[in-house]
C-alpha positions in Angstrom: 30.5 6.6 0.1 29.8 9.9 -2.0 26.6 9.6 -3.5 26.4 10.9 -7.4 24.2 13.3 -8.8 23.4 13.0 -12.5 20.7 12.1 -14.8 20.3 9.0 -16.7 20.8 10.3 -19.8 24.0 11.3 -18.9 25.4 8.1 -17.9 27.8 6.5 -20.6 26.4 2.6 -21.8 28.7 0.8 -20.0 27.3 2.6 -16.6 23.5 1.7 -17.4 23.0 -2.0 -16.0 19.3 -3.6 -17.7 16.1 -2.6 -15.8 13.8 -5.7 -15.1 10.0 -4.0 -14.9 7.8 -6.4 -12.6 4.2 -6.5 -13.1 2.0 -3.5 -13.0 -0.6 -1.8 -16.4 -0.3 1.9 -17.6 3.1 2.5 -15.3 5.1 -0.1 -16.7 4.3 1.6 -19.7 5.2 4.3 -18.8 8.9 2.9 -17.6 9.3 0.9 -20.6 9.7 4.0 -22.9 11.2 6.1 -20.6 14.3 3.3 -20.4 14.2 2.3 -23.9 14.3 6.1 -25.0 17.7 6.3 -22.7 19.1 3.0 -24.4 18.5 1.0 -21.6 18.0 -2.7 -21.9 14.4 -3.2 -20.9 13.1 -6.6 -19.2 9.4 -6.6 -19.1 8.1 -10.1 -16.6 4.0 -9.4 -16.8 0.9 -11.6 -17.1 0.5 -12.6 -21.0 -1.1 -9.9 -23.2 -0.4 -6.9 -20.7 0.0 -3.5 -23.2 3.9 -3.1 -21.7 4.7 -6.2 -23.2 4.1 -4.5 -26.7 6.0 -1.4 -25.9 8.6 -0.5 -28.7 12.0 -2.3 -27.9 11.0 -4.1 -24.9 12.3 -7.5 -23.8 9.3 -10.0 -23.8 9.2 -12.1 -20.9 5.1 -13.1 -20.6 4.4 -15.1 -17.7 1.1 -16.6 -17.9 -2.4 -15.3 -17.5 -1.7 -13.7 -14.5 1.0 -12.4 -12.3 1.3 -13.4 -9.1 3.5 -12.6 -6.2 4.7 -16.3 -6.5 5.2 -15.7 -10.0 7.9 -13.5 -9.5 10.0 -15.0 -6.9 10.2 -18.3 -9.0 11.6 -15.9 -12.1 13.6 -14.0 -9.6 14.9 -17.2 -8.7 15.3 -19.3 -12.2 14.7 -17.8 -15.4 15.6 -14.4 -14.4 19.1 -15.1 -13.4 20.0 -14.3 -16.8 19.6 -10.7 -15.7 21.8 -10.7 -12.7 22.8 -7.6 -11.9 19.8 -5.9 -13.1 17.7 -3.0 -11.6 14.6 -4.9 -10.6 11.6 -2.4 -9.8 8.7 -3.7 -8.9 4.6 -1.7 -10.0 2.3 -4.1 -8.6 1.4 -5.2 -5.2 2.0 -9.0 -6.3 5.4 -7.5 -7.5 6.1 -6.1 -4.2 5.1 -9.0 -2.4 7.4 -11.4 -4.6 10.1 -9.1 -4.1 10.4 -9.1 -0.5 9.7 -13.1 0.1 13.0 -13.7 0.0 14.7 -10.1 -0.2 18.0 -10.8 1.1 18.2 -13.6 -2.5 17.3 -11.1 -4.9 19.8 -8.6 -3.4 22.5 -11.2 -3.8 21.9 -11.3 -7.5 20.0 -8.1 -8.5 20.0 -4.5 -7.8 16.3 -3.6 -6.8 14.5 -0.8 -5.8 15.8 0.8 -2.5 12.9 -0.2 0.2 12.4 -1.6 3.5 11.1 -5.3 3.5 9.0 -4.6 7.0 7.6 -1.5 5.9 6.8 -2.7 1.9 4.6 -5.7 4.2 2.9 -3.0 6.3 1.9 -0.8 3.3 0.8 -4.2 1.6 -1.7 -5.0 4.7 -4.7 -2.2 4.9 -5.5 -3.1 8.7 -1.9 -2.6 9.6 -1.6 0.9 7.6 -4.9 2.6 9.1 -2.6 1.5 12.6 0.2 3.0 11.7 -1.3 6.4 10.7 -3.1 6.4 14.2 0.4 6.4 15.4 1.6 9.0 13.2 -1.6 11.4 14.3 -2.4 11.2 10.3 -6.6 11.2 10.6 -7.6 6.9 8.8 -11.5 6.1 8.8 -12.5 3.9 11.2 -11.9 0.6 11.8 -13.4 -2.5 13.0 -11.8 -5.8 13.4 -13.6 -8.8 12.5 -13.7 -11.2 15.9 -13.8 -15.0 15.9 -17.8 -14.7 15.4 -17.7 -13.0 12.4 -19.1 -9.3 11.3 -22.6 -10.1 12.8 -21.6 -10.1 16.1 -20.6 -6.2 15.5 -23.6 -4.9 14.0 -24.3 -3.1 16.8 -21.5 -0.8 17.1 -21.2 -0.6 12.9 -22.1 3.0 11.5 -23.9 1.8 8.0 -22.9 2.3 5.6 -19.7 0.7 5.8 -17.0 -1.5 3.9 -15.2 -4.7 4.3 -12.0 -4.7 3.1 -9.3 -7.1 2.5 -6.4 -6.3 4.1 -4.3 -7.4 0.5 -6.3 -5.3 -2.1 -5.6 -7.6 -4.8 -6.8 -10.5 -3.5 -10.4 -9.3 -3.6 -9.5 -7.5 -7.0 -8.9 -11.1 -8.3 -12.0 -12.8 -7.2 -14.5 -9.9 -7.8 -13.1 -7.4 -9.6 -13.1 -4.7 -7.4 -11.4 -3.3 -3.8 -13.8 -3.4 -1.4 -17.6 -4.5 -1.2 -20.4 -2.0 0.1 -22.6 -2.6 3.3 -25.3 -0.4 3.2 -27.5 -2.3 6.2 -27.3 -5.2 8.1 -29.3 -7.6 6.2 -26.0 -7.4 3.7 -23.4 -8.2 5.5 -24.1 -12.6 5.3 -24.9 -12.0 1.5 -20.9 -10.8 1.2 -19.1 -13.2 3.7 -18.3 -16.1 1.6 -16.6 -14.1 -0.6 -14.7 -12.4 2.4 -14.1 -15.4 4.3 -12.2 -17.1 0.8 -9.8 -14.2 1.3 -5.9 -15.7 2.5 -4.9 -12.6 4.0 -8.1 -11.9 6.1 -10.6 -8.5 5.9 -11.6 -5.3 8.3 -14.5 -3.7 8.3 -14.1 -0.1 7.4 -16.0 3.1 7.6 -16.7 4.4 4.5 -15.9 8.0 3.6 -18.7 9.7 2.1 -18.6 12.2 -0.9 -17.8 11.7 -4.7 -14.0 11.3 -6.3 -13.7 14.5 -6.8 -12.0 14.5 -2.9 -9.4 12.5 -3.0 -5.8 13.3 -3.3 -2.6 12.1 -2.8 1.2 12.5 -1.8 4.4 10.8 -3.8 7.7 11.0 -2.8 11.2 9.4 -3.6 13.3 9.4 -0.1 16.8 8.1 1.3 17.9 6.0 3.1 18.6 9.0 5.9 15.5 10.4 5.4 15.8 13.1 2.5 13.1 13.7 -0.1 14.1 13.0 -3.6 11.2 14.3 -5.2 7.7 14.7 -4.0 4.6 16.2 -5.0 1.2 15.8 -5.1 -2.3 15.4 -7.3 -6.0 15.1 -7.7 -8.3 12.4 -8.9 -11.3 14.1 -10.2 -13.4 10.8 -11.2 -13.1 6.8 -10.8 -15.0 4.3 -12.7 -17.0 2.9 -11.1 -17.5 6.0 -8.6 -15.7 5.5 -5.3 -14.1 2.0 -6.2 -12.7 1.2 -9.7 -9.4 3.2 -11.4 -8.9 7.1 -12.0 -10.6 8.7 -14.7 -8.5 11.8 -14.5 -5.5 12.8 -12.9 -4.2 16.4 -12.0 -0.7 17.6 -10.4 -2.1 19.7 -8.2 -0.1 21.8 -5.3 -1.5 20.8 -2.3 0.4 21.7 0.9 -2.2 19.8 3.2 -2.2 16.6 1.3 2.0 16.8 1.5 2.0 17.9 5.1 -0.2 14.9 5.9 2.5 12.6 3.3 5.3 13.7 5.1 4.1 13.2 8.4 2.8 9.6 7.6 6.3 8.7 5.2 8.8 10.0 8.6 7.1 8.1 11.4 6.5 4.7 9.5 10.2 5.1 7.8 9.3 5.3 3.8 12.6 5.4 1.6 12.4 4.6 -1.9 9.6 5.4 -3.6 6.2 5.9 -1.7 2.6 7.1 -3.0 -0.2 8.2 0.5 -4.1 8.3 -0.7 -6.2 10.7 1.5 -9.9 11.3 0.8 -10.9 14.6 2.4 -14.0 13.8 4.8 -16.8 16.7 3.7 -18.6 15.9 8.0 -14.9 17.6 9.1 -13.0 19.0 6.1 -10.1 17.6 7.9 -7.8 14.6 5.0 -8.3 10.6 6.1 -5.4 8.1 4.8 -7.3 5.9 2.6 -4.2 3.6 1.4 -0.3 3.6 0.4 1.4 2.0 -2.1 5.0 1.6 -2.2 5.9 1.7 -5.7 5.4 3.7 -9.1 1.2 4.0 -9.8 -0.7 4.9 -12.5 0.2 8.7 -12.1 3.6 7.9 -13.4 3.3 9.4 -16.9 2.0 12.3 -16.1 5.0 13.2 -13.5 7.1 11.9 -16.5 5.9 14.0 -19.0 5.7 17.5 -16.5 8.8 17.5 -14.6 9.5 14.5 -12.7 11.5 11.6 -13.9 10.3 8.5 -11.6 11.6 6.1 -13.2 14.6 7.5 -13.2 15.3 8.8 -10.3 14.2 5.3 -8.6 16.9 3.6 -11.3 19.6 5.9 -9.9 18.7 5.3 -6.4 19.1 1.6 -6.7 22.6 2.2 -8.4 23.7 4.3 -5.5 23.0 7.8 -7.1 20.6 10.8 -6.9 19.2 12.3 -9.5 18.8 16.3 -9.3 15.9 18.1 -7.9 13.2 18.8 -9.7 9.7 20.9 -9.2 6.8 19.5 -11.2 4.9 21.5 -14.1 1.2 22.2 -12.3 -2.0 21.7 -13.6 -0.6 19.1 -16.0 -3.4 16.3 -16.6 -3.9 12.6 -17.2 -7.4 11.7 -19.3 -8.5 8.1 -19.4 -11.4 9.5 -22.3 -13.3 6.2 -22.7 -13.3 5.4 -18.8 -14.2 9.0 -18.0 -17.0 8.8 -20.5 -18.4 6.0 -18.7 -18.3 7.6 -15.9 -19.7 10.9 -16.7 -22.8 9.1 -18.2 -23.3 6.9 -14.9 -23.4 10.2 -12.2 -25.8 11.7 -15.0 -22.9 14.5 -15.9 -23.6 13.7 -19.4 -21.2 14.1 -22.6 -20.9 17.9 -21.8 -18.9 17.5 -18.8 -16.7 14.5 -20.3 -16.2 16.8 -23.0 -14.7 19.9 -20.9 -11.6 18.0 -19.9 -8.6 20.0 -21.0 -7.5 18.9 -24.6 -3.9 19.2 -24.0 -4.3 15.9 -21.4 -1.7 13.1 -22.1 -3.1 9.4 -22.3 -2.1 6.7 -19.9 -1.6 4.1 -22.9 -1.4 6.2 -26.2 1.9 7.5 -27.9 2.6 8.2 -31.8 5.7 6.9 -31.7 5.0 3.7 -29.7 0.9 2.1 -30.2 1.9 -1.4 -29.8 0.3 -0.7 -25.9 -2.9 0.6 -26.6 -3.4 -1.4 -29.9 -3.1 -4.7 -27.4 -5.6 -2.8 -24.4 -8.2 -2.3 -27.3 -7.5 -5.7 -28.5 -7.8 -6.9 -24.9 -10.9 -5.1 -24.5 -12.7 -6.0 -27.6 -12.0 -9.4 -27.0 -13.1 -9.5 -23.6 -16.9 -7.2 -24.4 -17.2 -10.1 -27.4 -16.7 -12.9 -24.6 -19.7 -11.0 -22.5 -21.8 -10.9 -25.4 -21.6 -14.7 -25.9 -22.2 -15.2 -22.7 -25.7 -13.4 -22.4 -26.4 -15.0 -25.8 -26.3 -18.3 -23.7 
């Protein structure tokens, strides 16, 4: 079959099937207007009062407080049908896990994302990721697996401090709030294995990568089915909040041939196609990258790839319709600002305002657009509600 090589844009109506956006925060966003501004029928399926949902000329489809991957394969399944024939792309982990429970069903009835079940269920386990990049010669930090008797009965080969980590990130994210928990010595370790233990999917101990933010990077690429890149290209995270855990502060695209060497080399021997995003934290003991994670879907750098030269959305949209979109080289230097995050931030590490206030005033906002603030006018309502909940609570 000759594959087509076009542009969205340039598609007549009757050639541009809906697009069903599964789950995810700032990069459904992101998709949302890019489709709607290409007259694309837009189905957003999130967890009630997620910003996408307000997005300018979106279809509504709120599904509860939160989304989960069981969620989505009873929509899939029922209320979704009214979609068949859809482009389905999934920007959540839950997403991605609902999506491939019963892959060959959606196929039958939708058009999702090109991936590879197997592989999405790899990149979805954090144990089974670090073992892949071993066998791709990609440097991973160390590992430990928990035996029968629990962390305790390693203590004596651990290297404090270190981390335990689920091997599904969002199940921890869910019950705590955050990725991973910190063990600085061994007296910790009992205070954090209830929590651990509650996990469904299990937990590793990790060895934690010292250094700030400031060294990690990361590799994104759309690929085929025969192993051709799409588009790649790679970034910077300059800051998280909280430091070394929570969500970027600031994003920065960022040429970095290391980082993509690394990508590429991880991507070929685990057999990536669709659309792919490789963390690395640069180890300051070696100077030499460590995989820290992959995610196979669209993340939260997605705007600012949209806005600088590289059309994700689109390009995955084509993909799953059986065309290519054309090549493309991103606009470097281009930057992504979460302000009130990074101010939060700069004030915890003891930067102070004077650093939060030397980020480059030309950065475009994860949330914020002119022409469409029904997004962040529902995150500040979200947040406000939730810091007036917090209040009442210490008032108790």
């Amino acid at each position: 079959m000759r594959v087509m090589t076009r542009t969205v844009s340039s598609m007549s109506d009757e050639d541009k099937p809906p697009v069903v956006l599964l789950g995810g925060a700032e990069n459904a966003v992101a998709c949302a207007r890019r489709f709607v501004g290409d007259g694309i029928t837009t189905v957003v399926v999130q967890a009630e009062g997620a910003p996408a949902l307000r997005s300018r000329g979106v279809v509504r489809r709120p599904l509860g407080p939160k989304l989960e991957a069981a969620d989505v394969t009873d929509w899939l399944s029922g209320a979704g049908l009214e979609w068949s024939g859809a482009v389905v792309v999934p920007l959540s982990d839950q997403a991605l896990l609902g999506l491939v429970e019963d892959h060959p069903a959606v196929v039958e009835h939708y058009r999702p994302a090109v991936l590879t079940p197997s592989v999405v269920s790899a990149m979805l386990d954090k144990q089974r990721t670090l073992e892949l990049a071993a066998e791709a010669g990609v440097d991973a930090p160390r590992q430990w697996l928990v035996p029968p008797g629990g962390p305790e009965s390693l203590i004596d080969g651990l290297d404090f401090p270190v981390i335990l980590k689920p091997r599904r990130n969002f199940e921890l994210l869910a019950l705590t709030g955050c990725k991973y928990l910190r063990v600085d010595d061994p007296s910790e370790i009992s205070r954090h294995l209830a929590t651990m233990e509650a996990l469904p999917s299990g937990y590793v101990v990790n060895e934690f990568i010292p250094g700030g933010d400031e060294l990690l990077t990361s590799y994104n690429a759309v690929r085929t089915v025969d192993g051709r890149t799409l588009v790649e290209f790679t970034k910077r995270v300059d800051r998280r909040y909280p430091p070394n855990e929570g969500g970027a502060t600031f994003h920065e695209l960022v040429d970095l041939p290391a980082t993509a060497e690394a990508g590429r080399r991880f991507f070929d021997h685990v057999g990536v196609i669709g659309m792919g995003n490789v963390e690395f934290k640069t180890d300051p003991r070696t100077g030499r990258l460590k995989l820290i994670e992959c995610n196979h879907r669209l993340t939260a750098a997605t705007r600012v790839a949209q806005d600088n030269g590289i059309d994700l959305a689109g390009t995955v949209y084509l993909q799953a319709l059986g065309r290519e979109a054309p090549a493309a080289t991103p606009r470097w230097g281009a930057t992504l600002w979460y302000p009130v995050r990074d101010l939060r931030s700069c004030l915890r590490s003891g930067d102070g305002v004077r650093t939060w206030w030397s980020r480059p005033k030309r950065s475009g906002f994860p949330y914020w657009s002119a022409s469409d603030p029904g997004p962040s006018l529902a995150l500040w309502s979200r947040t406000a509600r939730a810091y007036a909940r917090r209040l009442r609570l210490r008032g108790r």
